[in-house]
C-alpha positions as CSV (number, residue, x, y, z in Angstrom):
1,X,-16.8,8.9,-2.4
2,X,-14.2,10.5,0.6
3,X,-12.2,8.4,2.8
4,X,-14.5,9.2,5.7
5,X,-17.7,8.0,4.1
6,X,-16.5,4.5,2.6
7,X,-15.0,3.9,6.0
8,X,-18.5,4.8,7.6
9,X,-19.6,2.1,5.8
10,X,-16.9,-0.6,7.1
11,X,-17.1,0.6,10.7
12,X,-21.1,0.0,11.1
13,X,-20.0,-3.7,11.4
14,X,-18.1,-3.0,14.7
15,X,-17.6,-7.0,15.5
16,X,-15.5,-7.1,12.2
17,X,-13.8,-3.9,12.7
18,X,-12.4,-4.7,15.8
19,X,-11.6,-8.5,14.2
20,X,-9.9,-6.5,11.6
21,X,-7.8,-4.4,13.9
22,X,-6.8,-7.1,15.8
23,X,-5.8,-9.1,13.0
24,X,-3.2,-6.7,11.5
25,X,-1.8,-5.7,15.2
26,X,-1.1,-9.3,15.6
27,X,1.4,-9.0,12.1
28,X,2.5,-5.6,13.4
29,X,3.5,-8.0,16.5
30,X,5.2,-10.5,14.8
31,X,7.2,-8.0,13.0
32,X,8.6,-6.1,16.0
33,X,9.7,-9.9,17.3
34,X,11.5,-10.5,14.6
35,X,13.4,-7.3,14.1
36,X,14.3,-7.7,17.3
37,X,16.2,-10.6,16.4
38,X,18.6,-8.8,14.2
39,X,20.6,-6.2,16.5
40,X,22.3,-4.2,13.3
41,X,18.1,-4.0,12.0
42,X,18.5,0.0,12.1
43,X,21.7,-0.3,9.6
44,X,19.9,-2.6,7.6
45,X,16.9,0.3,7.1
46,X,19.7,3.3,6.8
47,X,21.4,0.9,4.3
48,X,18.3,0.2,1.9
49,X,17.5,3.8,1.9
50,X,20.8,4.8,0.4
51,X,20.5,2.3,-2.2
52,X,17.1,3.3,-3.3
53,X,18.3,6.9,-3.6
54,X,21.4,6.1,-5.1
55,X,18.8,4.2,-7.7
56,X,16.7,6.9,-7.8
57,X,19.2,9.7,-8.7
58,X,20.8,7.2,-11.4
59,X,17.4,6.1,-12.6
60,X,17.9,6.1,-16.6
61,X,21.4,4.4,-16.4
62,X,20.0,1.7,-14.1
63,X,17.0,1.1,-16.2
64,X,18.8,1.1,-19.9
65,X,21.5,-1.1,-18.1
66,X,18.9,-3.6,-16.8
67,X,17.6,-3.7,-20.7
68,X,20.9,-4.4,-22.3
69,X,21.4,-7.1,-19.6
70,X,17.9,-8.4,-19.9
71,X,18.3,-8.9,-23.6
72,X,21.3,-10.1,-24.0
73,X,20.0,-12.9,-21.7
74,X,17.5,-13.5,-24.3
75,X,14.3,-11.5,-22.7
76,X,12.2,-9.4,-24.9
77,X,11.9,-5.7,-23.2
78,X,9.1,-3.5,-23.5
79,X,8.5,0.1,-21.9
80,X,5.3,1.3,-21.3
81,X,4.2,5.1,-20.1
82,X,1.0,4.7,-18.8
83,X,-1.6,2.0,-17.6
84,X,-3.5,1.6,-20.9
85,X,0.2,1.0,-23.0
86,X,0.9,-1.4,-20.2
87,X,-2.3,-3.5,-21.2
88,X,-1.7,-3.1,-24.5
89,X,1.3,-4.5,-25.0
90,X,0.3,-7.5,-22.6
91,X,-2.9,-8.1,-25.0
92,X,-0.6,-7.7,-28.0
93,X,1.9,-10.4,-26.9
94,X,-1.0,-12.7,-25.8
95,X,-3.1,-12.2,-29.1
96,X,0.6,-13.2,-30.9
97,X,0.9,-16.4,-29.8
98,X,-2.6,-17.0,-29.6
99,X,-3.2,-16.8,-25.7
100,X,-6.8,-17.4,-24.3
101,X,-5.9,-18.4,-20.6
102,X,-3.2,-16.3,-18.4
103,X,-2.4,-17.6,-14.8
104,X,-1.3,-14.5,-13.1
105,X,0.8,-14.2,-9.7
106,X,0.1,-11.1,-7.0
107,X,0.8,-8.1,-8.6
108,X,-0.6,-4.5,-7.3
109,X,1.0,-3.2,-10.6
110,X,-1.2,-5.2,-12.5
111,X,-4.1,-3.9,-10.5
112,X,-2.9,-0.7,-10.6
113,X,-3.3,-0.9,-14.5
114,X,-6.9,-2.7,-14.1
115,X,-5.7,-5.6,-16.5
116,X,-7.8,-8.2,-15.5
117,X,-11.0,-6.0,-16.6
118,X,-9.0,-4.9,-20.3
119,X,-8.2,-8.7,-21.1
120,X,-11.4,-10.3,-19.7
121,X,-13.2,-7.3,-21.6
122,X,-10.8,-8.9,-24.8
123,X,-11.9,-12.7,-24.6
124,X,-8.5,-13.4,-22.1
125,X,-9.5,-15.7,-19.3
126,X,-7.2,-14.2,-16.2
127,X,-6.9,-16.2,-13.3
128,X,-5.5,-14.6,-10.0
129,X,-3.2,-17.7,-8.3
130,X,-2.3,-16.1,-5.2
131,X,-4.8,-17.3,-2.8
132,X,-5.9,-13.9,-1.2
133,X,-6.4,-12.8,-5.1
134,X,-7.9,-15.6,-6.2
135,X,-10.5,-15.5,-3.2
136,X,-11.3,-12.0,-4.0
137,X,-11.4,-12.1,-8.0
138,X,-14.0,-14.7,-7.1
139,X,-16.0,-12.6,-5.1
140,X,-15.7,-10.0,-7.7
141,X,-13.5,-7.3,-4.8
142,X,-10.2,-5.6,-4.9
143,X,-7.5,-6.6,-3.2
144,X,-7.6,-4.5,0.7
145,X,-4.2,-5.0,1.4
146,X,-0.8,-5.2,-0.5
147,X,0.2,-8.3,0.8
148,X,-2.6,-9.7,2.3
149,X,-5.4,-9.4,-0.3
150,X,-8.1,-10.6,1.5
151,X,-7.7,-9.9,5.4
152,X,-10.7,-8.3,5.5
153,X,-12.6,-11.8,4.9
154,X,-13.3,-14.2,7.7
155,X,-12.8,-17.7,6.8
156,X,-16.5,-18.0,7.2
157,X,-16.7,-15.5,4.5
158,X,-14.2,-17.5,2.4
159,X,-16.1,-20.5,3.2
160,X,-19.3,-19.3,1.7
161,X,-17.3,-17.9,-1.4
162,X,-15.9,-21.5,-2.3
163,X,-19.6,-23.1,-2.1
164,X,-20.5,-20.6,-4.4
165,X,-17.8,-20.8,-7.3
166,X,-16.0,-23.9,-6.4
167,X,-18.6,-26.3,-5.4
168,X,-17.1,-26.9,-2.1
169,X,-18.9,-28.1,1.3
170,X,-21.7,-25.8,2.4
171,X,-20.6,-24.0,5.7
172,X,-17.2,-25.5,5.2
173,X,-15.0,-22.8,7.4
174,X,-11.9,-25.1,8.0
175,X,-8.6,-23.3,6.4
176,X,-6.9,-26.9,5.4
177,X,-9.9,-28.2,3.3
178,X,-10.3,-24.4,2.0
179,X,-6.7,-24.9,1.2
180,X,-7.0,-28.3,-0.4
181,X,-10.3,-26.6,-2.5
182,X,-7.7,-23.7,-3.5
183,X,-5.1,-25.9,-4.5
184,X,-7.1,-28.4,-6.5
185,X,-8.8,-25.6,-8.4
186,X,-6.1,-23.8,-9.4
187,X,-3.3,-26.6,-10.0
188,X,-5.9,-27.3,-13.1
189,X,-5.8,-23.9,-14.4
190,X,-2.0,-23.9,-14.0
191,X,-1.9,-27.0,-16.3
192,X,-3.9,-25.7,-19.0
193,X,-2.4,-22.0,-18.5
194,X,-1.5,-20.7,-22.2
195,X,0.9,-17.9,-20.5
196,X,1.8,-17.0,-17.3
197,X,2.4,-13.3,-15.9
198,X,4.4,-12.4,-12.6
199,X,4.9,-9.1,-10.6
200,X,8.6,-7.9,-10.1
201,X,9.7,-7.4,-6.5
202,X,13.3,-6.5,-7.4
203,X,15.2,-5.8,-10.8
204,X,19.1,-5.8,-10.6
205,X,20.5,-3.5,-12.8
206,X,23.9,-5.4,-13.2
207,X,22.5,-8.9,-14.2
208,X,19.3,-8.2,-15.8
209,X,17.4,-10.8,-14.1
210,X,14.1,-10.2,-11.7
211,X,13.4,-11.2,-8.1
212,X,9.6,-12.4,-7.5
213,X,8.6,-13.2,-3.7
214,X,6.3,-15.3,-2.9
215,X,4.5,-17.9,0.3
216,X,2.7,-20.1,-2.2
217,X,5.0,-20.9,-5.1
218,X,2.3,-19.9,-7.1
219,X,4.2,-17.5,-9.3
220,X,6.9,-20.4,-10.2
221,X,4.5,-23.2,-11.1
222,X,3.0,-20.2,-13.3
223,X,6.0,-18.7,-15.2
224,X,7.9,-22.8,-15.3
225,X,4.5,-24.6,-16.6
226,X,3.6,-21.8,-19.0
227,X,5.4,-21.6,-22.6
228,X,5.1,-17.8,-22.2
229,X,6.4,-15.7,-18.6
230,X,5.7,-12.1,-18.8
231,X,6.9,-9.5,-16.0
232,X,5.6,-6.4,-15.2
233,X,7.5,-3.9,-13.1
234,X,7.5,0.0,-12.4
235,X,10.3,1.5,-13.0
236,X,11.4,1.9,-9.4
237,X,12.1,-1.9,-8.7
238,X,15.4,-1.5,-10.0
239,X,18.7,-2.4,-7.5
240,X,22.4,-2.0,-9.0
241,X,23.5,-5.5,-8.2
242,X,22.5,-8.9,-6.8
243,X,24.4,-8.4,-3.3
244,X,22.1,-5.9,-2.8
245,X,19.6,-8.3,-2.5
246,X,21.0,-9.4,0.7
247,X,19.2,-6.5,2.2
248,X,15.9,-6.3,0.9
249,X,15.4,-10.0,1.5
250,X,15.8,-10.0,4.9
251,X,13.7,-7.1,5.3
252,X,11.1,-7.5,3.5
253,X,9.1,-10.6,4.6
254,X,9.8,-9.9,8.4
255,X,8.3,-6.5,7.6
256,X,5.5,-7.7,5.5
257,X,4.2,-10.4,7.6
258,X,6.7,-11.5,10.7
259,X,8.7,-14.1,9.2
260,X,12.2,-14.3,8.7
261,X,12.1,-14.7,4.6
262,X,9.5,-15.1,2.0
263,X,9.1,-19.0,1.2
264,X,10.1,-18.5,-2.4
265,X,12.6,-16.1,-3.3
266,X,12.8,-16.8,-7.2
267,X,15.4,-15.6,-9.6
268,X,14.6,-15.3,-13.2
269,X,17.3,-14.8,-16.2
270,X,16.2,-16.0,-19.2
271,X,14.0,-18.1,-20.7
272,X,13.6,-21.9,-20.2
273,X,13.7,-24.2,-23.8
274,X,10.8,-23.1,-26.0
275,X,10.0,-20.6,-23.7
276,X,9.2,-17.0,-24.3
277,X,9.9,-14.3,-21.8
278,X,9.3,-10.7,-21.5
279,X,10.0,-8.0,-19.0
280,X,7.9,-4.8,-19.4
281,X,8.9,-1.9,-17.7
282,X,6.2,0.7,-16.8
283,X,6.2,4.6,-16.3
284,X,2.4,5.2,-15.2
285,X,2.6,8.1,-13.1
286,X,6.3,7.4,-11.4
287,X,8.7,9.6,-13.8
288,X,6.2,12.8,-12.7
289,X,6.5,11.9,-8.6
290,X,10.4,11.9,-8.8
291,X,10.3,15.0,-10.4
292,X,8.6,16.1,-7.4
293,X,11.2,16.9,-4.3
294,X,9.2,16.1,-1.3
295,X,7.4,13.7,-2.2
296,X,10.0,11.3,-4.6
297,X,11.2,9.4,-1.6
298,X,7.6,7.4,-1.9
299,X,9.2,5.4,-4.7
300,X,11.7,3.7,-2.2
301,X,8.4,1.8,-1.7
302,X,9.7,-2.0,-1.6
303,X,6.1,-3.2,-1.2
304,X,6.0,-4.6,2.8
305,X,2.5,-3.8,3.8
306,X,4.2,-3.4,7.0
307,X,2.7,1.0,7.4
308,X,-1.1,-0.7,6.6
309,X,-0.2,-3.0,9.8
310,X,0.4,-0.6,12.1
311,X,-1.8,2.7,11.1
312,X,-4.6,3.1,13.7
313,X,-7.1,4.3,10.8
314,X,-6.3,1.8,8.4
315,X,-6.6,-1.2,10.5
316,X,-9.9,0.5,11.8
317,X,-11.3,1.9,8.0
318,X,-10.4,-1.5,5.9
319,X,-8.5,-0.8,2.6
320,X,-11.7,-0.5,0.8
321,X,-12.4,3.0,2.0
322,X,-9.2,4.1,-0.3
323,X,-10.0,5.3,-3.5
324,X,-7.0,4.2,-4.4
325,X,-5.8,0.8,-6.1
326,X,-3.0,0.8,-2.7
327,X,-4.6,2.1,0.6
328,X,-3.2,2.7,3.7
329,X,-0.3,5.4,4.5
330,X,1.8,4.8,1.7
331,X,-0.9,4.7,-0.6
332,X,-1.9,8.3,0.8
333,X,1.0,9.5,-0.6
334,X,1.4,7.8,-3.7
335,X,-2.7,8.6,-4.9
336,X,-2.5,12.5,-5.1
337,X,0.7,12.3,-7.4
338,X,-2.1,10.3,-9.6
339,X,-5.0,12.4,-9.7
340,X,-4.8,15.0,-6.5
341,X,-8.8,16.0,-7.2
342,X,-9.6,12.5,-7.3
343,X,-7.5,11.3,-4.2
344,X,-7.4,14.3,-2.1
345,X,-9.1,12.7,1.1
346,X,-6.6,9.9,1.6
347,X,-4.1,12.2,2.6
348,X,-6.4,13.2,5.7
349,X,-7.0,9.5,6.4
350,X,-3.9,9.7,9.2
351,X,-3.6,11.0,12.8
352,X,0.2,12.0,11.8
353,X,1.0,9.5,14.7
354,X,4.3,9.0,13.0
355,X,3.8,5.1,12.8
356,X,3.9,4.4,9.4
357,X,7.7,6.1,9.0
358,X,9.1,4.2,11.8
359,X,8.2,0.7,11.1
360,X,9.3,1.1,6.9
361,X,12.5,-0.6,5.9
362,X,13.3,1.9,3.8
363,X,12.8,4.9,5.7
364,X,10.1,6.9,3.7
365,X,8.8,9.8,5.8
366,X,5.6,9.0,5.4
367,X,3.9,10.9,8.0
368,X,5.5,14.1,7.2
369,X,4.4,13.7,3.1
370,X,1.2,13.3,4.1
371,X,1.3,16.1,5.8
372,X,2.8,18.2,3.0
373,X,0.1,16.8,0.6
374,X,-2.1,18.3,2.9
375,X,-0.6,21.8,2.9
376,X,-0.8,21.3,-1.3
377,X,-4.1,19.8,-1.7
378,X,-5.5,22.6,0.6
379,X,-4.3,25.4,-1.2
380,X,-5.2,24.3,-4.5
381,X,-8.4,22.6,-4.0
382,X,-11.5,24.4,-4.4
383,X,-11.9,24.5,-0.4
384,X,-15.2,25.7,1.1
385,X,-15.4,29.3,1.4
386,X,-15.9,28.6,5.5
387,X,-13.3,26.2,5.4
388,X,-10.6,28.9,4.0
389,X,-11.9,31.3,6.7
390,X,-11.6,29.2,9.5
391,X,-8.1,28.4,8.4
392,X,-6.9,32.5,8.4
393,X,-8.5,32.6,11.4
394,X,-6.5,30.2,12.8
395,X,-3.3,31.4,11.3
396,X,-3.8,34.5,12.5
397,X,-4.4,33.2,16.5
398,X,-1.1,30.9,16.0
399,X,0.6,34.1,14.7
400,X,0.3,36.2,17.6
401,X,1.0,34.9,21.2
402,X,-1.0,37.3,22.8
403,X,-3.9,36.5,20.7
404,X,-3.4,32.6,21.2
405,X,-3.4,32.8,24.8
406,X,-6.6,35.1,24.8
407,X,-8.0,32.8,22.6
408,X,-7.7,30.1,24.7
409,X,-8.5,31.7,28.2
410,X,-11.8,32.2,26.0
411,X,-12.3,28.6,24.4
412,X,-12.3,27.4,28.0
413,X,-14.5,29.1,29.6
414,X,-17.2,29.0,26.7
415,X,-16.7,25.0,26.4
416,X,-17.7,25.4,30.1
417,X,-20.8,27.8,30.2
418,X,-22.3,26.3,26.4
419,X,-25.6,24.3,26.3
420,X,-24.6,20.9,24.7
421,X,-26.5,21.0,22.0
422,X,-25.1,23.8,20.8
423,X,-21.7,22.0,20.3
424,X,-23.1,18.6,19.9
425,X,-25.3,19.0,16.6
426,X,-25.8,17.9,12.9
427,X,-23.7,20.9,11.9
428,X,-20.9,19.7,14.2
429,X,-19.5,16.4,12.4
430,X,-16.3,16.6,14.5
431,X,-18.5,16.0,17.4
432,X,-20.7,13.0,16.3
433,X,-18.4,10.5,17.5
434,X,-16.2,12.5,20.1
435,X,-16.5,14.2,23.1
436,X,-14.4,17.2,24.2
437,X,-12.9,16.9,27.4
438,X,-13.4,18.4,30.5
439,X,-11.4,22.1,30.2
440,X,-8.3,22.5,32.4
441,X,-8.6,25.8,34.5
442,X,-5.5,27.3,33.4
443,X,-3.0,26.8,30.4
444,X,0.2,25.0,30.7
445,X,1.6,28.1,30.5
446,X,-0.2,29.7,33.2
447,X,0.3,26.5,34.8
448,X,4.3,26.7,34.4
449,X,4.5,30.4,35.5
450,X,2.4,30.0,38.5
451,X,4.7,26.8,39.9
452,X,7.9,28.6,38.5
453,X,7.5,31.7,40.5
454,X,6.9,29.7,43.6
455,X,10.1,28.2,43.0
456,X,12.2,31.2,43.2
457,X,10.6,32.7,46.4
458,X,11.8,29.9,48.1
């Protein structure tokens, strides 16, 4: 199903929608007053783009550098090319020690790979401790946003979810007992976890150690509790060195959400005593979109949220109405590199407003990739035969002056003399929810000549 027809869906509850829209404009907010706060913010965004291409153009040194280090700590490494080896060689490590719980922290990589349903499918009980995950794993849903999993729920909605599945209060809505449901729920299932497996928000290169982010703490009382701490990571989390960090940490949580850090900033080395740890490292898709010149600077992706936040049509569409496992603008650019056929309407979810590039820390032209997938998906996508015709039409007026001028002298005076219901149809989906305005007289142009000439004869 298209972009436009799962967001159909979403919008037909318009008192949500508009709760929706102003929920996310009100991070967006608290992002802008917190860059604000840091004057050199602009060098911090120039700077983190410079190290992610420097990363990306030294890829294989950074990444076999990072698995010396990493083992030499003591961390078992594994590499995996695609979703399915990714699962794999989770199950396989699991099966070893004889795993049948896994407490598992946020991780849209994870997701990406559709573990939960391979190890649930293998007798693996996965539990999602991030609260946002764990609320929508209960309700059987994917995660909406990147960072906030479940801001498409009201805690009504939540409320209802934990009477269900965690015996809590009918009609319950207030977030602190919620809360104290979550925690109590979960801090058993952290106790009796058999392994633990965490996302990877950075990788430094120079140390072999990962960086996991988190508000709740949930992904430390996982990987510390748990004899066993896996990490998964694509291959673009890699940074040279742990000064680095310096940068990404202070971007990243006033981006993501409009605070000045993330609660818990955790460094892992090695493992603890009588603990096993492993790092695996994971391909899927990302070795194929930096071969790809226009579009490679998607990978600088540190994972903010902050282009969902401020994108008009995601914050009115919901990140259900992506096909893909991570909506919004970035993951418009990231989906065709996946399967172009399959993903081809996200890149038209966008008014090109240009939004999405200017608030990421990392400076990912976002608007203008979308654009280009566009271009690519339209020329190799089995277009309708009307559709391909309307387009060399179209080239052809923008070709010629002349014939752009005459063809708009003509546009307005027929959007002026035509019956309504001739432009206002089933035929016309353009116009089901728009109007056209009122047609100026004249062009701009016509407009500019006109007022020029005056000019000079005075």
């Amino acid at each position: 199903m298209s972009h436009s027809k799962k967001a159909t869906l979403f919008i037909k509850d318009e008192a949500r929608v508009d709760w929706h829209d102003k929920a996310l404009w009100f991070v967006r907010q608290k992002r802008d007053i917190q860059i604000k706060k840091i004057p050199e913010w602009e060098n911090l965004r120039e700077l983190a783009s410079q190290i992610k291409a420097n990363v990306l153009s030294n890829l294989d040194n950074y990444l076999i550098l990072f698995e010396k280090n990493a083992i030499k700590n003591g961390v078992t490494v594994h590499w995996a090319k695609d979703a399915q080896e990714h699962n794999e060689i989770v199950l396989r490590i699991l099966n070893d020690k004889k795993v049948k719980r896994l407490v598992k922290s946020k991780s849209m990589l994870t997701e990406e790979c559709h573990l939960n349903a391979f190890l649930i499918n293998n007798g693996i009980e996965v539990i999602d401790t991030d609260l946002g995950e764990r609320i929508v794993q209960l309700r059987n849903e994917t995660p909406s946003h990147i960072v906030l999993p479940a801001i498409h729920l009201k805690k009504e909605d939540v409320g209802e979810t934990f009477y269900k599945y965690l015996d809590s209060e009918k009609g319950a809505k207030d977030p602190q007992y919620l809360t104290e449901v979550a925690r109590k729920h979960l801090r058993e299932k952290f106790l009796s976890a058999d392994a633990a497996l965490t996302g990877v928000n950075f990788a430094v290169a120079k140390t072999g150690g990962i960086v996991v982010c988190t508000n709740e703490g949930n992904a430390d009382l996982g990987a510390h509790l748990a004899p066993i701490h896996i990490a998964s990571m694509g291959i673009e989390k890699i940074i040279p060195r742990r000064s680095d960090l310096g940068v990404f940490l202070r971007m990243l949580a006033r981006n993501a959400i409009g605070q000045a850090i993330t609660t818990y900033s955790s460094h892992f080395l090695k493992p603890g005593p009588n603990q096993d740890m492993h790092f695996i490292i994971v391909d899927n898709g990302r070795s194929e979109q930096l071969g790809r010149e226009d579009f490679r600077k998607s990978l600088y992706c540190i994972r903010c949220g902050a282009c969902m936040n401020t994108c008009p049509v995601y914050r009115r569409s919901g990140g259900h109405s992506y096909s893909y496992t991570i909506p919004g603008p970035i993951g418009s650019i990231l989906a065709p590199g996946i399967d172009m056929k399959k993903h081809a309407s996200m890149a038209f979810a966008s008014t090109l407003c240009g939004s999405c590039s200017d608030v990421c820390p990392v400076k990912i032209d976002i608007h203008q990739q979308l654009y280009k997938w566009r271009q690519l998906i339209l020329r190799e996508s089995d277009s309708s035969f009307i559709k391909k015709m309307v387009m060399k039409v179209m080239s052809l007026v923008f070709s010629y002056p002349g014939l752009y001028r005459f063809a708009g002298k003509m546009g307005r005076i027929i959007v002026e003399i035509t019956p309504r219901f001739i432009v206002y149809n089933n035929l016309n989906p353009w116009g089901r929810k728009r109007e056209l305005p009122r047609a100026p007289k004249q062009s701009f142009r016509e407009w500019y000549l006109q007022n020029n000439k005056v000019d000079k004869d005075e």
